[in-house]
N, C-alpha and C positions, 0 to 999 in steps of 0.2 A: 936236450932236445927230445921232450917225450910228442908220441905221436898217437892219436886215437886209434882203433882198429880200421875205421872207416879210411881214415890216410894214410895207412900201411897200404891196404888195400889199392887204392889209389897210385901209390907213388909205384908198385907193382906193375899196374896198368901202365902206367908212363916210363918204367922202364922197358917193358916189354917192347911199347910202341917206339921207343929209342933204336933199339934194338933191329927191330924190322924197318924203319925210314932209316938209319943210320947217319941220325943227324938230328936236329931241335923243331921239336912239336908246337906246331899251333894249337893254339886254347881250344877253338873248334875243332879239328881234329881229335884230342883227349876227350872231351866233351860225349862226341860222339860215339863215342869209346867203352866208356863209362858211365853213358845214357845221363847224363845231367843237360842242364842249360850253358851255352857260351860263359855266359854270366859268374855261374858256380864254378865251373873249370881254370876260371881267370881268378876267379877269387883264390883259390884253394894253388892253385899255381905261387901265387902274391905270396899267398901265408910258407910256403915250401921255400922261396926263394929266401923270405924273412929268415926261415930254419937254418940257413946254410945249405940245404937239400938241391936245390934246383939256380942255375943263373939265366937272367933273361940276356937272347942277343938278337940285335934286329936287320933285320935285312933289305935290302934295297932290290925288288921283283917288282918288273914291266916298270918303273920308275916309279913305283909305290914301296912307303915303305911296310915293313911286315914283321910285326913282333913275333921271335919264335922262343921257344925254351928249349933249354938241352940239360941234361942228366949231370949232377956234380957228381964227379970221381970217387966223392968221400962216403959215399951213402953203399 
């Protein structure tokens, strides 16, 4: 599971942000974070979770539901 610099980088960011919400990140959230687009964040999220790195889990807020992600243990 090799990773570029740019996604070290990154997955740094979303631990961080782990960290301080103490709990799973919305794409937007990271996004902003990290100064990309929703779009780039979901993507690059996709590609982490593919890695083993990251699991998505979703959640059910005001009867909507809400994709989040959280930090795998192994990284």
């Amino acid at each position: 599971m090799k990773l570029t610099h740019r996604q070290e980088t990154y997955v740094q960011s979303l631990l961080d942000l782990y960290r301080e919400l103490n709990g799973p990140i919305h794409y937007s959230v990271l996004a902003k974070r990290i100064g990309v687009s929703p779009f780039t964040a979901y993507g690059l999220l996709r590609l982490l979770e593919k890695k083993g790195l990251v699991i998505s889990q979703y959640h059910l807020n005001s009867g909507k539901l809400v994709v989040g992600r959280s930090v795998a243990s192994d990284y």
